[in-house]
N, CA and C atoms of all chains as a GROMACS GRO file, in nm:
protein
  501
    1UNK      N    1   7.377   1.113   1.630
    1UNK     CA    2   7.283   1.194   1.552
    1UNK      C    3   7.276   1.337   1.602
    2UNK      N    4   7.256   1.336   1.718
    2UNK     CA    5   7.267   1.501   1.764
    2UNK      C    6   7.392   1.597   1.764
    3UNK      N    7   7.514   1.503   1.737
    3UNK     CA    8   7.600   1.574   1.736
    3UNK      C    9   7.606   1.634   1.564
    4UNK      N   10   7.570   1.524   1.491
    4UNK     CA   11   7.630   1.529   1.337
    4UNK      C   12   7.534   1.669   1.342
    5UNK      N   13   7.338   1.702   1.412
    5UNK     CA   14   7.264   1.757   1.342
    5UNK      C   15   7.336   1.905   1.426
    6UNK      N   16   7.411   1.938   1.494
    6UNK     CA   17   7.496   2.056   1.592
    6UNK      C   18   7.606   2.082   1.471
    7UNK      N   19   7.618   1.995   1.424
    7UNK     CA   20   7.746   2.001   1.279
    7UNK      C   21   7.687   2.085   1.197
    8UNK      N   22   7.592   2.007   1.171
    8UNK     CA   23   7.549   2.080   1.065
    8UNK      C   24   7.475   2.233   1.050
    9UNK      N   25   7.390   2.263   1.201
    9UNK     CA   26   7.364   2.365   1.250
    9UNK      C   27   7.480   2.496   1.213
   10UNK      N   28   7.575   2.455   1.302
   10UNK     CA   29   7.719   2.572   1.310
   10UNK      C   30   7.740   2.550   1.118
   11UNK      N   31   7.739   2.440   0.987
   11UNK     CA   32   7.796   2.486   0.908
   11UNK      C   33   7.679   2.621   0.829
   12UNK      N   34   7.578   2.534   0.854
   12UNK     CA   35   7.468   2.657   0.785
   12UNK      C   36   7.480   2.790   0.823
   13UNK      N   37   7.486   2.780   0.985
   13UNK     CA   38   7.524   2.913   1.046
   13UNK      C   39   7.639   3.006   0.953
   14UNK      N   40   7.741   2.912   0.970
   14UNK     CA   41   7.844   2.968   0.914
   14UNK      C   42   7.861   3.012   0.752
   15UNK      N   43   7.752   2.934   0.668
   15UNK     CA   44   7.712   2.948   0.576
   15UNK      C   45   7.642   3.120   0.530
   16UNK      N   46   7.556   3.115   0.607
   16UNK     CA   47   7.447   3.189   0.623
   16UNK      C   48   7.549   3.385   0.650
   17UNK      N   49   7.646   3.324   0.775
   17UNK     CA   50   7.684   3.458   0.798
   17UNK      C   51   7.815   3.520   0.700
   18UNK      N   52   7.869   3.398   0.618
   18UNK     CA   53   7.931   3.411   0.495
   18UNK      C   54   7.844   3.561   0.400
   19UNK      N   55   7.733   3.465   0.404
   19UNK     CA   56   7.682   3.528   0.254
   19UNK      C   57   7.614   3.669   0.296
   20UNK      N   58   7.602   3.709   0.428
   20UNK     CA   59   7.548   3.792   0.469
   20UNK      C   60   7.661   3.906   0.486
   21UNK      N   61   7.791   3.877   0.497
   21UNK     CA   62   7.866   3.992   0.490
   21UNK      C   63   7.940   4.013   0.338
   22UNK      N   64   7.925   3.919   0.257
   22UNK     CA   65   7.992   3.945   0.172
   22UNK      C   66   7.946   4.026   0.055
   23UNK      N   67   8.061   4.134  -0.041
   23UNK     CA   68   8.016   4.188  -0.104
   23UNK      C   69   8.097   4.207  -0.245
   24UNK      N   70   8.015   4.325  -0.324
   24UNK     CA   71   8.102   4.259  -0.459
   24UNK      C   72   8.164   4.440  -0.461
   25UNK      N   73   8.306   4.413  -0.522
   25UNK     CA   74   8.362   4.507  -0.554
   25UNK      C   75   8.307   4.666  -0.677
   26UNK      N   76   8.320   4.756  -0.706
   26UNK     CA   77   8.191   4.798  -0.796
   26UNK      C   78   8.262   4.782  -0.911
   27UNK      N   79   8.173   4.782  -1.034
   27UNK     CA   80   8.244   4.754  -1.170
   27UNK      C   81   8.262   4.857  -1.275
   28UNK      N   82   8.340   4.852  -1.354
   28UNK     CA   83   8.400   4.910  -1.400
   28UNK      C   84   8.228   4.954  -1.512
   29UNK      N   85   8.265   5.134  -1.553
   29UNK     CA   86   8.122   5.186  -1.597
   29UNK      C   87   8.132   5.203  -1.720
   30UNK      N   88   8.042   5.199  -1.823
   30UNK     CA   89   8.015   5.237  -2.002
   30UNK      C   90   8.153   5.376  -1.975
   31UNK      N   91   8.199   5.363  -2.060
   31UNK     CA   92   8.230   5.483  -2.140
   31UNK      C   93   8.404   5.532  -2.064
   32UNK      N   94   8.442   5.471  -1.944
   32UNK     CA   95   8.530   5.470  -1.870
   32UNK      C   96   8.608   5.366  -1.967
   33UNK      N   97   8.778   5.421  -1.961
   33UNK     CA   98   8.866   5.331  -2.026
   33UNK      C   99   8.878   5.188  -1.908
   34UNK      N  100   8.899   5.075  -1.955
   34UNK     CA  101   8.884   4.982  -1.910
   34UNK      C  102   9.042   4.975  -1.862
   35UNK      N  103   9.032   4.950  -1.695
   35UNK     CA  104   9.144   4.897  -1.637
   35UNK      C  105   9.267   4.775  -1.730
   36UNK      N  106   9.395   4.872  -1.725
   36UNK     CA  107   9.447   4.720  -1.782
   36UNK      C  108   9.506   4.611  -1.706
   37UNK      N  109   9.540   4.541  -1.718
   37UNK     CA  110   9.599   4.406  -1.655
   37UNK      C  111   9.695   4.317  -1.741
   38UNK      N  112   9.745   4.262  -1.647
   38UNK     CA  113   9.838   4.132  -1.736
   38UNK      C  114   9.823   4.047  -1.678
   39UNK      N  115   9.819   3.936  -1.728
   39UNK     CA  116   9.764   3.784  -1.697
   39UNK      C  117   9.816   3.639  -1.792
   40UNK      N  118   9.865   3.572  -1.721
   40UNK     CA  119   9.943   3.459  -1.758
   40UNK      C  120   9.766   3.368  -1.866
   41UNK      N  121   9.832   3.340  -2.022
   41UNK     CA  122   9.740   3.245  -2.104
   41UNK      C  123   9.758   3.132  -2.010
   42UNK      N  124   9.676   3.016  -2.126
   42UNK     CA  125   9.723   2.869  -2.026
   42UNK      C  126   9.854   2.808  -2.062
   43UNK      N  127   9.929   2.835  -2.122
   43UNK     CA  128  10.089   2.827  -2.158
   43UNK      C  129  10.172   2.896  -2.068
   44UNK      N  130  10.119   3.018  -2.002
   44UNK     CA  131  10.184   3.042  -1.904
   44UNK      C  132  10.238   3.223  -1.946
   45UNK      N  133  10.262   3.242  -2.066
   45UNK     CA  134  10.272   3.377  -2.141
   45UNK      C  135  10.177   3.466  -2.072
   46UNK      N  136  10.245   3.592  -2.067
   46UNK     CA  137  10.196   3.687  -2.030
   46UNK      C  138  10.084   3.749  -2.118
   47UNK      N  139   9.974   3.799  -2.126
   47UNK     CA  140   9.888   3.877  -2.213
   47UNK      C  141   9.876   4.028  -2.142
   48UNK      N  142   9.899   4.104  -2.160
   48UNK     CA  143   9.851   4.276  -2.129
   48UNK      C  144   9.695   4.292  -2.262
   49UNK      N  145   9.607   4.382  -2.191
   49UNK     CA  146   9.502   4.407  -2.210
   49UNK      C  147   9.552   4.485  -2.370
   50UNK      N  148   9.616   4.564  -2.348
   50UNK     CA  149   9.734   4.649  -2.492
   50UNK      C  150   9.731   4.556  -2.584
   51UNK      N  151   9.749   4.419  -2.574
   51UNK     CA  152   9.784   4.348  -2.683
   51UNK      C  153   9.654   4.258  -2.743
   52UNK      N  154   9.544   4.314  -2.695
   52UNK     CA  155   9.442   4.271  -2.736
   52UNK      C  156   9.311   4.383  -2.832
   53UNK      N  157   9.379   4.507  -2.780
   53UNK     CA  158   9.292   4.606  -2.823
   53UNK      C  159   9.369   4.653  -3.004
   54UNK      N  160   9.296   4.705  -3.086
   54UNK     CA  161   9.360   4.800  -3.175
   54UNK      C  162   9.254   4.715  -3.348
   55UNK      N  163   9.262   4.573  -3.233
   55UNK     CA  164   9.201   4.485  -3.412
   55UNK      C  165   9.072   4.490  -3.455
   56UNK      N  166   8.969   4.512  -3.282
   56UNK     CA  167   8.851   4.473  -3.288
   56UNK      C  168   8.787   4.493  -3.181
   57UNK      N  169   8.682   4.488  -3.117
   57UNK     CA  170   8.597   4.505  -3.044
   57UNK      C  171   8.648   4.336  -2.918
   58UNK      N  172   8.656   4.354  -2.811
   58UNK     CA  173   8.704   4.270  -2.726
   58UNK      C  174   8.587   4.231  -2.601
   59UNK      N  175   8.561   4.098  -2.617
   59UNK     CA  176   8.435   4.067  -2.498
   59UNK      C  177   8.515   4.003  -2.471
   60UNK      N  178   8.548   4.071  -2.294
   60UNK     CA  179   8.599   3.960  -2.182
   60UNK      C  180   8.476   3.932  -2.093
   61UNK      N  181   8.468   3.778  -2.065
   61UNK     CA  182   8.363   3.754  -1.947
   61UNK      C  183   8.457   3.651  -1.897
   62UNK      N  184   8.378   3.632  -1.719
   62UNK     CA  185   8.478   3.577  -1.661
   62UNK      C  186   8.402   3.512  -1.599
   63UNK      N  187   8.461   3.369  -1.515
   63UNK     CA  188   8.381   3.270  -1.472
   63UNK      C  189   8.444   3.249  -1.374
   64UNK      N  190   8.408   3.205  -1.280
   64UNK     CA  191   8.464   3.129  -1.129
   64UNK      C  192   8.528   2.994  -1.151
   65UNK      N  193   8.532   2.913  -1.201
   65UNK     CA  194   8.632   2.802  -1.201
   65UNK      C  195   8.626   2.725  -1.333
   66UNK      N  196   8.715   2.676  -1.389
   66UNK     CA  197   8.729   2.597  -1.492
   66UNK      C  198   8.683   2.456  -1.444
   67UNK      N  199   8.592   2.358  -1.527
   67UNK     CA  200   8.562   2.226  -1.472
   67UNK      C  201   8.419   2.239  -1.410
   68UNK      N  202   8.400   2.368  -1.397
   68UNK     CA  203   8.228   2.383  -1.338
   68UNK      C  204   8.167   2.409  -1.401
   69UNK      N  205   8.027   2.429  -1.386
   69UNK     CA  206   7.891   2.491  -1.451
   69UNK      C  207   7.909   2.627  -1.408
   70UNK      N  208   8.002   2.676  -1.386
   70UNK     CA  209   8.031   2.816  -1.367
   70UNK      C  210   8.117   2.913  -1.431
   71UNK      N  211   8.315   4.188  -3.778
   71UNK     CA  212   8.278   4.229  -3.723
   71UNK      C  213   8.466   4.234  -3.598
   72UNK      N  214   8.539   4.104  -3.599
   72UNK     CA  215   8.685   4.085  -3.589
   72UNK      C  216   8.676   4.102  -3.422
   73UNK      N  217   8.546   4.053  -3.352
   73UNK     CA  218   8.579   4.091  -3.239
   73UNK      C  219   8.659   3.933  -3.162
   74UNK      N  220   8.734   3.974  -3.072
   74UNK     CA  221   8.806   3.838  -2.979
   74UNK      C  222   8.744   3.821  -2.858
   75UNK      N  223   8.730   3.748  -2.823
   75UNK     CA  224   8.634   3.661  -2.696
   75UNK      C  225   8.776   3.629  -2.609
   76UNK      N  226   8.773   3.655  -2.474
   76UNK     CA  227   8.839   3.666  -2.411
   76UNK      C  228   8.789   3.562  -2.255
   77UNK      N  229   8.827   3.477  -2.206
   77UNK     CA  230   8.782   3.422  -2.086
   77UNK      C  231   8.837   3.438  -1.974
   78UNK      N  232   8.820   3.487  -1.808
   78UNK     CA  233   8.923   3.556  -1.756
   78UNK      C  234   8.835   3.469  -1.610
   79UNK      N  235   8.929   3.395  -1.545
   79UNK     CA  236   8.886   3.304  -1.419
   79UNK      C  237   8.986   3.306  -1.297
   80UNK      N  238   8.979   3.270  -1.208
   80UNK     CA  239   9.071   3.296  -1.074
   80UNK      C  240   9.136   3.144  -1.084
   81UNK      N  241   9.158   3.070  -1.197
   81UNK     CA  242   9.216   2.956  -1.184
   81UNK      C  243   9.386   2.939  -1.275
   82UNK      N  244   9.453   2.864  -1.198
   82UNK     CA  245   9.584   2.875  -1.212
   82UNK      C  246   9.613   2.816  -1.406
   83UNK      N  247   9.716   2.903  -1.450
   83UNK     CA  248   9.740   2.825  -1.579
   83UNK      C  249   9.731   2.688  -1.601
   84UNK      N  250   9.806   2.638  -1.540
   84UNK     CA  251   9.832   2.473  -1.594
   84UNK      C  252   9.637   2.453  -1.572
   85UNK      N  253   9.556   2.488  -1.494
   85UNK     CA  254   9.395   2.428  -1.487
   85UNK      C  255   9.360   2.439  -1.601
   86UNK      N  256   9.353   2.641  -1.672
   86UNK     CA  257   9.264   2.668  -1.755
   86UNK      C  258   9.370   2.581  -1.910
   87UNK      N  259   9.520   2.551  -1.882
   87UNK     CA  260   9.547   2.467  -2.002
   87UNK      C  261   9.512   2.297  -1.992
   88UNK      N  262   9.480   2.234  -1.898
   88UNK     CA  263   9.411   2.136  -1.933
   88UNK      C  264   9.272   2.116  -1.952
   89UNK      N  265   9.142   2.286  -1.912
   89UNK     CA  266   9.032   2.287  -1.966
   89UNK      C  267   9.067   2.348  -2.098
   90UNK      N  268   9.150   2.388  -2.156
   90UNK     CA  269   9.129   2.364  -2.249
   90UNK      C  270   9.162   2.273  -2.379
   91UNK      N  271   9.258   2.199  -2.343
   91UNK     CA  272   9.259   2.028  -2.414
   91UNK      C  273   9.150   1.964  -2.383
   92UNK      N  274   9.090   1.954  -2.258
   92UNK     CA  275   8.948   1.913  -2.243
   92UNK      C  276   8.807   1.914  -2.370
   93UNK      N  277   8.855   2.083  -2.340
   93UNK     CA  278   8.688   2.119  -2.397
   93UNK      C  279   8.757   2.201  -2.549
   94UNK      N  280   8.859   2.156  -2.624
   94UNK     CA  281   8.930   2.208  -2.728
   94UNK      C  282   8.892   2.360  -2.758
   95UNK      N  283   8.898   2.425  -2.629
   95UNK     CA  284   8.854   2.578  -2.648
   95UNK      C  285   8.941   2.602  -2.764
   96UNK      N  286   8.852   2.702  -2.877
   96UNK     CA  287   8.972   2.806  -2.960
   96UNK      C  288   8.965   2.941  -2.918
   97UNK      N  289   8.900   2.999  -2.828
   97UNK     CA  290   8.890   3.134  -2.779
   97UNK      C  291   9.005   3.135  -2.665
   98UNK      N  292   9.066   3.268  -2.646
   98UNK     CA  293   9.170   3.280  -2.568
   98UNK      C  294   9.145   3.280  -2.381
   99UNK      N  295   9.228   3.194  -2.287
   99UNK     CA  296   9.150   3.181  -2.176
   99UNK      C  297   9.279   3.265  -2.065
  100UNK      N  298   9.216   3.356  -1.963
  100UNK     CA  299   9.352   3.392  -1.909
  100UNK      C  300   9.316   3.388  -1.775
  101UNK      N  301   9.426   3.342  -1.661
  101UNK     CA  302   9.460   3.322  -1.560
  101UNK      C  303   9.461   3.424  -1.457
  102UNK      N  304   9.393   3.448  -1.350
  102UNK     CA  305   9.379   3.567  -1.251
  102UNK      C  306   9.413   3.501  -1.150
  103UNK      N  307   9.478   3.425  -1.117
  103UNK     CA  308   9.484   3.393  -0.956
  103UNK      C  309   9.490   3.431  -0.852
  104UNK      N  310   9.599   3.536  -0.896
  104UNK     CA  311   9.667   3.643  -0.789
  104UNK      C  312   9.517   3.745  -0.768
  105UNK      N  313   9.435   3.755  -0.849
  105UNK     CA  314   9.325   3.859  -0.828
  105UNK      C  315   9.346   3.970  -0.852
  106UNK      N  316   9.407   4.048  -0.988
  106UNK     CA  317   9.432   4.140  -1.000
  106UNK      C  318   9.348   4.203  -1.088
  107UNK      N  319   9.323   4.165  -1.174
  107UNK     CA  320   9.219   4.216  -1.277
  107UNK      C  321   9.085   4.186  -1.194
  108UNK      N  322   9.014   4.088  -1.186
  108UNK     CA  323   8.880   4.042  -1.115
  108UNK      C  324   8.851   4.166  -1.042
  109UNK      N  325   8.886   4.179  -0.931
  109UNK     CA  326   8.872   4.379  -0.843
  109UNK      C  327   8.832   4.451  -0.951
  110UNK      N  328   8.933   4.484  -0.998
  110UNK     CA  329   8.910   4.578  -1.086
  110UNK      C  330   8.817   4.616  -1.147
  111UNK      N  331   8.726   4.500  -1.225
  111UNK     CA  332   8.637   4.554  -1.273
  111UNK      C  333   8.506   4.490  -1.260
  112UNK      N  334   8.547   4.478  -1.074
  112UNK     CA  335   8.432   4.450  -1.068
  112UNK      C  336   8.322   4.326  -1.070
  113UNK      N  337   8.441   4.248  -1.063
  113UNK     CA  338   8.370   4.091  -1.104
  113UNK      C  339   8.438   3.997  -1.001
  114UNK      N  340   8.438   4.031  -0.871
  114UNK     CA  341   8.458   3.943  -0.740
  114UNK      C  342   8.388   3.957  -0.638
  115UNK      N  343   8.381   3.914  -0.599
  115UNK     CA  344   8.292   3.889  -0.453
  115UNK      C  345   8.395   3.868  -0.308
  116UNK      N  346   8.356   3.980  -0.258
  116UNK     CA  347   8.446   3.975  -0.142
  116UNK      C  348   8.445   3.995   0.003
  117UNK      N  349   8.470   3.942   0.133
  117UNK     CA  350   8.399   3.937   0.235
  117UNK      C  351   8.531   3.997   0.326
  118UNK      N  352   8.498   4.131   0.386
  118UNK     CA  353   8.604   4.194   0.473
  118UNK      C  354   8.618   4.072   0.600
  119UNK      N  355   8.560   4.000   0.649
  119UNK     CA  356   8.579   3.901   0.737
  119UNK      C  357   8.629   3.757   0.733
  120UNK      N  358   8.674   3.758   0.603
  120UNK     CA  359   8.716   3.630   0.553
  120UNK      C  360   8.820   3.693   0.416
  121UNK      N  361   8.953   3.757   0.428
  121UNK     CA  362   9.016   3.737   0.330
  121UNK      C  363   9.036   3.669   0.233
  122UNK      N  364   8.993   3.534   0.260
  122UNK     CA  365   9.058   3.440   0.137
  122UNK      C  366   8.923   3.407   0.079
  123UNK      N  367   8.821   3.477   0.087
  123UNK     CA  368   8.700   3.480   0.000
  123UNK      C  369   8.694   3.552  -0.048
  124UNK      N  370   8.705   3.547  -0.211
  124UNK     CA  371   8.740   3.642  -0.345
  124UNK      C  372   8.711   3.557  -0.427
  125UNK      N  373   8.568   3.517  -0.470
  125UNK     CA  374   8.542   3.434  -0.558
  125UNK      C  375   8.497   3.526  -0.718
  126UNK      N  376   8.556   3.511  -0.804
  126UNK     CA  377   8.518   3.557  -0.941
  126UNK      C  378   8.339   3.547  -0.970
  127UNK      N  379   8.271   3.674  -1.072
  127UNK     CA  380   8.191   3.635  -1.062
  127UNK      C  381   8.119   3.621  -1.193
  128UNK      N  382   7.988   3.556  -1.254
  128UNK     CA  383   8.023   3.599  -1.405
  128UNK      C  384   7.956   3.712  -1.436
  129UNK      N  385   8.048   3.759  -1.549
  129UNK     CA  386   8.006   3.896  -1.596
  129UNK      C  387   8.094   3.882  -1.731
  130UNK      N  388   8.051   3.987  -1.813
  130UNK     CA  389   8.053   4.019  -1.963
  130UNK      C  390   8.129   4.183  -1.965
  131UNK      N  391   8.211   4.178  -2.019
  131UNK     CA  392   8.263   4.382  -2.080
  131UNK      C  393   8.265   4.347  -2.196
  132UNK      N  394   8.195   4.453  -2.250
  132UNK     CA  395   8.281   4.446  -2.404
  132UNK      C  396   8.299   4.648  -2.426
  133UNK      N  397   8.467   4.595  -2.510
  133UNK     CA  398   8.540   4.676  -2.512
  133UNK      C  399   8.550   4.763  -2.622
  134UNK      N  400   8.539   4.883  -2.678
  134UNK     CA  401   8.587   4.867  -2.835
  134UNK      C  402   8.752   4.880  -2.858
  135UNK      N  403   8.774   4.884  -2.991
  135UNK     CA  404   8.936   4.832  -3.001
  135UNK      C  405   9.013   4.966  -2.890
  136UNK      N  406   8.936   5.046  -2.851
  136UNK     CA  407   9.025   5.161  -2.791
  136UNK      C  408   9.042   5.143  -2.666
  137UNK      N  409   8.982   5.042  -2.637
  137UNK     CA  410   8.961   4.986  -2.483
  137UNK      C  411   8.849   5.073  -2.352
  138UNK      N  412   8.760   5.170  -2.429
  138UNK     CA  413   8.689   5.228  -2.362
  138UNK      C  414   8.557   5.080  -2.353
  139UNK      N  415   8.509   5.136  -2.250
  139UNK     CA  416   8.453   4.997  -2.162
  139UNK      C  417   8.293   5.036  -2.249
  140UNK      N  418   8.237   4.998  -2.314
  140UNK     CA  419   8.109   5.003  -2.377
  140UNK      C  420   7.970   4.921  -2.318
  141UNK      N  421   8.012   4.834  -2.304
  141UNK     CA  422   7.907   4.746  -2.230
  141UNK      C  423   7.943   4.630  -2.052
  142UNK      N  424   7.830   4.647  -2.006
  142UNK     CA  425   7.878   4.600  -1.862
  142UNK      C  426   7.759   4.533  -1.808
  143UNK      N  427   7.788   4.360  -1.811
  143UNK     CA  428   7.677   4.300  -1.709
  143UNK      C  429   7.723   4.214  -1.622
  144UNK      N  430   7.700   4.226  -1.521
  144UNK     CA  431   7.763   4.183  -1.407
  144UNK      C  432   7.626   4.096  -1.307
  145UNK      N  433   7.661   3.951  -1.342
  145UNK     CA  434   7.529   3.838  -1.301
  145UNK      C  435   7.567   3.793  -1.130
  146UNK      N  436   7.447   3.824  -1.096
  146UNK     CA  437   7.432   3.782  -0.939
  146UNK      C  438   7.474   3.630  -0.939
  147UNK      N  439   7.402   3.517  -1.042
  147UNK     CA  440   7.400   3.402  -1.027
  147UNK      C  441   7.507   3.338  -1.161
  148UNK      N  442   7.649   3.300  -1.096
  148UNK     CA  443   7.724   3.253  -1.191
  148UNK      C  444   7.676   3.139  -1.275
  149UNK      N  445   7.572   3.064  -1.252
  149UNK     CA  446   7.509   2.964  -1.352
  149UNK      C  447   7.429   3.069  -1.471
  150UNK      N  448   7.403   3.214  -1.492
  150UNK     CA  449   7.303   3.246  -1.549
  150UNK      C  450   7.436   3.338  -1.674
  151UNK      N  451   7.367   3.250  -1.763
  151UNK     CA  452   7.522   3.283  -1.892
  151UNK      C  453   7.407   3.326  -1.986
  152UNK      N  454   7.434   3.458  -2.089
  152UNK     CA  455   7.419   3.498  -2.175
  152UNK      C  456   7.472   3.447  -2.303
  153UNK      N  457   7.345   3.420  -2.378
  153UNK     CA  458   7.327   3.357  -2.518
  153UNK      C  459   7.461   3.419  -2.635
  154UNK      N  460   7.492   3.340  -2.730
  154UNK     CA  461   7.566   3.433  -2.806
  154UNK      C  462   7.513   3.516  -2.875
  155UNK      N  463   7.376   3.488  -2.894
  155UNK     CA  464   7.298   3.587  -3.007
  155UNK      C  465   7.274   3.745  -2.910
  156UNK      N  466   7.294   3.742  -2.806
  156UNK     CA  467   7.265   3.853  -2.710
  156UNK      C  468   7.426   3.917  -2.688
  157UNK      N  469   7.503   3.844  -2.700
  157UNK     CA  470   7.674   3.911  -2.705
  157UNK      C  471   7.671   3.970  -2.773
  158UNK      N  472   7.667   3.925  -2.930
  158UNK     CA  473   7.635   3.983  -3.048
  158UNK      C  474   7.516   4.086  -3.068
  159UNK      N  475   7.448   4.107  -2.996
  159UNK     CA  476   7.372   4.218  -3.006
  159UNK      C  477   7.428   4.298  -2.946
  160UNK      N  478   7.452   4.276  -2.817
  160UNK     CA  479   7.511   4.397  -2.741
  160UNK      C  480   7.638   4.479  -2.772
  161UNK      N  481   7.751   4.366  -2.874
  161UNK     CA  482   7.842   4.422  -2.950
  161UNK      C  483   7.792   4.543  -3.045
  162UNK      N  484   7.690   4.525  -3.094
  162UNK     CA  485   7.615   4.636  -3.227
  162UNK      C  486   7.589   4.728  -3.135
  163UNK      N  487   7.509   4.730  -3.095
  163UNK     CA  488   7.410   4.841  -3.005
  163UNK      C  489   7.461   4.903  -2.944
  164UNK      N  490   7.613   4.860  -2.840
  164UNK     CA  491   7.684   4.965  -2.789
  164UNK      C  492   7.758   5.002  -2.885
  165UNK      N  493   7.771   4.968  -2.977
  165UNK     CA  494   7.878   5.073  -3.098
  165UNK      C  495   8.030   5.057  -3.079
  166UNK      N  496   8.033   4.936  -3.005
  166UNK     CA  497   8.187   4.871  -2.974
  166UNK      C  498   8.247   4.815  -3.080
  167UNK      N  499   8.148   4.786  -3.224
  167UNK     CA  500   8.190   4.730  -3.353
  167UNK      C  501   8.242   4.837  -3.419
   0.00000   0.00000   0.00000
């Protein structure tokens, strides 16, 4: 028991000093042309940002993992 | 209004193509693994003491067709997702339509 509750101590720790250094990159601002990119669909095809613009107004949002509540 | 919904995650193709046979997405889903776009604009989380922590985060752009960046929300808490009736507003109001 005292060892598992020393386990668990160091993961929180380690938890804790995770979230305390980490930070978020800054984002892209209104009115600034939007960075482009290319990025494999789920077929594996390439998409460039170019081939999405010209038809319509484009909402990209992005999520942390497929399969989650995220 | 002809706008495209775009989904953009740090997960490998073959994942986001079996979420989407899963969940029969018809909106288009694209693959960042490598982390190239995510930086960019802003939608990762990243810890100078731990390289391989670069977790995506959620957030919303919307673009107009010229690709100037019109709208930008960027959520502390990836569980906290915006309604469609609020996409759709924010499409009007920034004048991205």
């Amino acid at each position: 028991m005292r060892t598992r509750g020393r386990v668990l101590r160091a993961v929180a720790t380690g938890a804790l000093l995770t979230l305390a250094t980490a930070s978020t990159t800054q984002a892209v601002e209104v009115g600034q042309k939007a960075p482009d990119f290319t990025l494999s669909d789920p077929n594996g095809k390439q998409v460039k940002l170019a081939d999405l613009l010209g038809k319509g107004p484009v909402v990209i949002y992005t999520f942390i993992q497929a399969f989650t509540p995220t | 209004m002809n706008a495209q919904v775009v989904g953009v995650s740090a997960d490998a193709a073959p994942t986001l193509k079996a979420f989407v046979k899963d969940n029969n997405t018809k909106h288009l889903l694209l693959a960042d693994i490598r982390r190239t776009m995510l930086p960019a604009y802003g939608a990762v989380i990243t810890d100078e003491k731990h390289p391989l922590f670069r977790y995506p985060k959620r957030a919303y752009f919307i673009l107009d067709k010229t690709g100037t960046v019109k709208y930008v929300k960027v959520m502390n808490n990836p569980t906290d997702l915006l309604k469609a009736e609020e996409v759709l507003a924010a499409i009007k109001e920034s004048g991205a339509s």
